[in-house]
C-alpha positions in Angstrom: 80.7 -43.1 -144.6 80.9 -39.2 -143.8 82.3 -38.9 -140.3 83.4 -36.2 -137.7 85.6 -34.2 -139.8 83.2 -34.3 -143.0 80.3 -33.9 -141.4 81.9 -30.4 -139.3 83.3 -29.1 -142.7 80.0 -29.3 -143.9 78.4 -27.9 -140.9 80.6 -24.8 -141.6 80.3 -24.5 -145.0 76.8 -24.7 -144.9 76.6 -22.5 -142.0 78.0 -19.8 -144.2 75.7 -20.6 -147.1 72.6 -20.8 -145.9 71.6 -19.8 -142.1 69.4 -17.0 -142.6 68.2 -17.9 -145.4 64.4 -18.8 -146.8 63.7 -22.3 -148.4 61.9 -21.1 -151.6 62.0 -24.5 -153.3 61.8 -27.8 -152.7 62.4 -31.3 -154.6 62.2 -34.6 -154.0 62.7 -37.6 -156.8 62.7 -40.2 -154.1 60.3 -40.5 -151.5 62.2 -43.2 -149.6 64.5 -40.7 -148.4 62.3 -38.7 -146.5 60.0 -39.5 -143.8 56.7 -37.9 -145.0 55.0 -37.6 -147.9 56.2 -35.4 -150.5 53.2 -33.0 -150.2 53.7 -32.2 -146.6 57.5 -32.1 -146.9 57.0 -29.2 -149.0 54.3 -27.2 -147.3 56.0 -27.5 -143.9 59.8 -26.5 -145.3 58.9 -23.5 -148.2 58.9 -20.1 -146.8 61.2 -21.2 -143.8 64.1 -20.2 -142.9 66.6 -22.2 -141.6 68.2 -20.6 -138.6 71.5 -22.4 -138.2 73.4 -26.0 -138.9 74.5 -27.9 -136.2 76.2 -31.0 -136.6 75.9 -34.4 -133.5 77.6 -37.2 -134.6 77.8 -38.1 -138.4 74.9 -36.2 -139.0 73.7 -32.8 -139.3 70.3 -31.2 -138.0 69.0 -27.8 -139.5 67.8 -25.7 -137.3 64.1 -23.8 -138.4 62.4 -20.8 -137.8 59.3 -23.1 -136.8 61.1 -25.1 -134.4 61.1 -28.5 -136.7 64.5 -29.8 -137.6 65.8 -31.5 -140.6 67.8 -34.6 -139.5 70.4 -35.5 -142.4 72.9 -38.8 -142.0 74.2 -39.6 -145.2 75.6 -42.5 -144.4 77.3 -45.1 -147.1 77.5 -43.1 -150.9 75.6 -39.9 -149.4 76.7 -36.4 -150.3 76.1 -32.7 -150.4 76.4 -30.8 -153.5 75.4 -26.8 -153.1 74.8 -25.5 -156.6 74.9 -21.7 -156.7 72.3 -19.8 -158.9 74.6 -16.7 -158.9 76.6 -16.1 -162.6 80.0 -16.4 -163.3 82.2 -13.5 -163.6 81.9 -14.2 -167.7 77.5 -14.1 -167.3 77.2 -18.2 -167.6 75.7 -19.9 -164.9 78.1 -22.7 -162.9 78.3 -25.9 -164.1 76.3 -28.3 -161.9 77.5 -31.8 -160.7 76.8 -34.4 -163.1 74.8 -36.8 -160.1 71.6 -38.4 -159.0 69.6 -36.0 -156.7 67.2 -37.5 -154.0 66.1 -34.2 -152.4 67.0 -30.7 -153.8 66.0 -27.7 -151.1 66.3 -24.3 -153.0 67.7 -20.5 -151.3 67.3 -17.6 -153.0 71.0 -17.8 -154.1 71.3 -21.2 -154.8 70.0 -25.4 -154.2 71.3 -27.7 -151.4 71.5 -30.8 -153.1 71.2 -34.3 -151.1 72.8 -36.8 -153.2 73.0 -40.8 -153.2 70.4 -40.7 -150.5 69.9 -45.0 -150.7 70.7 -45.6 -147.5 71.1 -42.0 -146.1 67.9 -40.2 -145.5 67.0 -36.3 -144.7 63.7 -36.8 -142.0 61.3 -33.4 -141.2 61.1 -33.9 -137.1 60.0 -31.7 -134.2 62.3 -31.2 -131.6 61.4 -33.6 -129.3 61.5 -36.3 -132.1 64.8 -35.0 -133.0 66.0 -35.0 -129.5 64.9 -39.2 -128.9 66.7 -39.9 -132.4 69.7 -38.8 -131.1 69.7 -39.5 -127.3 71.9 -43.1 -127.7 74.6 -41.4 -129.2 77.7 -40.5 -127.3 79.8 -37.5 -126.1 81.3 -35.6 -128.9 84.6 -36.0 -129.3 85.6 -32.2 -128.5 82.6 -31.7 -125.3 84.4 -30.1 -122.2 83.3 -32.3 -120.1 84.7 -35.5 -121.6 88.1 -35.3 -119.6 90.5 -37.9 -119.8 89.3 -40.0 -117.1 85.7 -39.8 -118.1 86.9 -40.9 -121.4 88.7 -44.1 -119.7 85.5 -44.3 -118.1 83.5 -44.5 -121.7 85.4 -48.0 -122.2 85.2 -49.7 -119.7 83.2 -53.2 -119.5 83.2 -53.1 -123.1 85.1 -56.2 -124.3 86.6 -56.7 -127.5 89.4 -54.4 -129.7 89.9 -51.2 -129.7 88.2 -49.8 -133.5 85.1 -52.2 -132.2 84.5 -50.0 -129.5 85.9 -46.5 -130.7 83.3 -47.0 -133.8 79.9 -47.8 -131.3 78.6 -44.3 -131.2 76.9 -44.9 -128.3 80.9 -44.7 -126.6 82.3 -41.8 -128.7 79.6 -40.1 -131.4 81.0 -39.4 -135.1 84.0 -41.1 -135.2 83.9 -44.3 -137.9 86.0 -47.1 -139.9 88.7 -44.3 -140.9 89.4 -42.0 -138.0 89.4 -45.1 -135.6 92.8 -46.6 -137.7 93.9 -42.9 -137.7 93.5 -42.0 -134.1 95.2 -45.6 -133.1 98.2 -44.8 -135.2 99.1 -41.6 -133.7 98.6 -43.4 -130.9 100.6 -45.9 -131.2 98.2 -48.6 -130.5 97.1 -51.3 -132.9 93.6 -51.2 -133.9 92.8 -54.5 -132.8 94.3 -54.2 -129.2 92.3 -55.5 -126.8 90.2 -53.2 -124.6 91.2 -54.7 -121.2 95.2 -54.7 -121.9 95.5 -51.1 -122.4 97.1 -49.1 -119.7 96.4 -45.7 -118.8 99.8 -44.3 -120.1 98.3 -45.8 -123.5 94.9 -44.6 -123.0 96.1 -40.8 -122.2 98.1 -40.9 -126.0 94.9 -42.0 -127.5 92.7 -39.1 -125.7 95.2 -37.0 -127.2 95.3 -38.9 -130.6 91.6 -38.8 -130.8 91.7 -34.6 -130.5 95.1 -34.1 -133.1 93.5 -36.6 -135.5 90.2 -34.9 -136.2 91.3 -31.4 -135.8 94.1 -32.0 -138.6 91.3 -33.6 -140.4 88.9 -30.9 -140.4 91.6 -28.3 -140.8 92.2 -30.3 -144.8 88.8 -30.9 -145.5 87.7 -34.5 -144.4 88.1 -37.2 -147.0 85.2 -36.5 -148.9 85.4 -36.5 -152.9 82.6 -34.3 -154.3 83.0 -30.7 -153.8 80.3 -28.7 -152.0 81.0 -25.9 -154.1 82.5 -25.5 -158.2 85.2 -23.3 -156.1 85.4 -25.4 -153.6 89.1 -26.7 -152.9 89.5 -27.6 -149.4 87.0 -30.6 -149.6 88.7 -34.1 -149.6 91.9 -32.8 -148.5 92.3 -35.3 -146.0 92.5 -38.1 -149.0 96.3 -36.7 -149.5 97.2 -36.5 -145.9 95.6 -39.8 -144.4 98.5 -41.4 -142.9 97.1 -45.3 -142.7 93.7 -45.5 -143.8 93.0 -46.9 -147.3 97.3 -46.9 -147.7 97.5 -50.7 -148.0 101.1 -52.1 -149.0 101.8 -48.3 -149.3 104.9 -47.1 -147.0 104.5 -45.9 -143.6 104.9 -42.3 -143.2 107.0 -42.6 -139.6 109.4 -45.8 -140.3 108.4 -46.8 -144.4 107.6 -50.0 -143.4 104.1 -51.3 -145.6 101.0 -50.8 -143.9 98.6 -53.6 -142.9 95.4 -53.9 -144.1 93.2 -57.2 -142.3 89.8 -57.6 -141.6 88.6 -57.0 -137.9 84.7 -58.5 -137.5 84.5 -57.7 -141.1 85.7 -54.1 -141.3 88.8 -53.1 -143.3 91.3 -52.2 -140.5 94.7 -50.0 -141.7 98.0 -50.2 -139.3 101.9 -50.2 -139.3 103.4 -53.4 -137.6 106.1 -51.6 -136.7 104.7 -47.8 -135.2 102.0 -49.8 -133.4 102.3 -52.0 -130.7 99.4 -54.6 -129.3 98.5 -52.3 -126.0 
């Protein structure tokens, strides 16, 4: 699932793409993936203009000229495809991805392109519907406010490991199943440490962690596979550069000793038993 690297990469590709732009077409194949009929999803998004992206979270929300938003979470198997309708330098038109489109939205110079929408779902809101959908989630990551201490602060009472808790978005918003191993490996910390045995020395490196780890990530890309664009070549970067996460058996990039992959209340957890310590 898209988290708070992919989901910014996105933000500012799509940022560059489309704000300022009218919606002059739109398609939907699946009706499940959207929260009102088909009709009235049309009528109320062709001839807008969406103003800006911003992202909260894993999700994105597209700002229009009407005030309604377009809440996206793609959650597991979602993607974004944009599929430009300007030629190639040789007069063909680019090749589009070979996928299965839920919701196509259409800009004069080219289509945004939901895809895998089963679980993920792109919802037509007004902004105070918007606003209650996202009012349980947590600080961003990055928010000037969230200091040290008030990150401490976001833990506390909550029992259990570590990734349990850094995954709730309700503590942290848009960090998932990856970032969580990534962010306790830089920290030093085992995934499955225990809320209540980490000190405040160990709390500080994961602060930091937390703010290395996802700007590195968004700096290559995120881990997404698809490209947004045909030219795209900064999407997915991450995949090459993740230093625990999916890298079972593989060596550990500090010490070479074969990373650990468990189950931790049924999520795939990713660590070195030598780099990371229990607190």
């Amino acid at each position: 699932m898209p988290e708070y690297p992919e989901m910014e990469h996105y933000r500012k590709m799509l940022a560059e793409r489309i704000s300022g732009q009218p919606i002059v077409k739109v398609a939907v194949t699946r009706e499940k993936s959207i929260n009102v009929p088909v009709e009235t999803f049309e009528q109320e998004l062709i001839g807008r203009t969406v103003w800006f992206v911003e992202r909260r979270g894993k999700m994105l929300l597209f700002h229009l000229d009407n005030g309604k938003r377009l809440l996206l979470h793609l959650m597991l198997g979602g993607t974004i495809r944009y599929e430009s309708n300007i030629p190639q330098d040789d007069g063909t038109m680019p090749e589009r991805a070979d996928r299965s489109v839920q919701v196509t939205i259409g800009f004069p110079l080219g289509d945004l392109c939901f895809i895998g929408l089963r679980l993920g779902y792109l919802h037509l809101l007004s902004v105070k519907e918007a606003n209650a959908r996202l009012a349980d989630l947590g600080p961003e990551p990055f928010d000037k406010w969230l200091t040290l201490p008030k990150f401490i602060e976001r833990f506390k009472g909550k029992r259990g490991s570590l990734k349990t808790a850094f995954v709730e978005q309700r503590v942290i918003a848009g960090i998932g199943n990856c970032y969580a191993d990534e962010i306790a490996f830089v920290a030093g910390v085992k995934p499955a440490a225990r809320i209540s045995d980490i000190d405040s020395e160990t709390w500080e490196r994961i602060y930091n962690a937390m703010h290395s780890t996802l700007e590195r990530a968004v700096g290559y890309g995120g881990y997404m596979e698809l490209p947004l664009t045909n030219n795209d070549t900064v999407t997915g970067g991450y995949n090459e550069h993740c230093l625990v996460y999916d890298r079972g058996g593989e060596p550990c990039v500090n010490c070479g000793t074969p990373i650990t992959q468990e189950e931790l209340n049924s999520r795939k957890v990713f660590y070195c038993s030598n780099c990371q310590k229990d607190r």
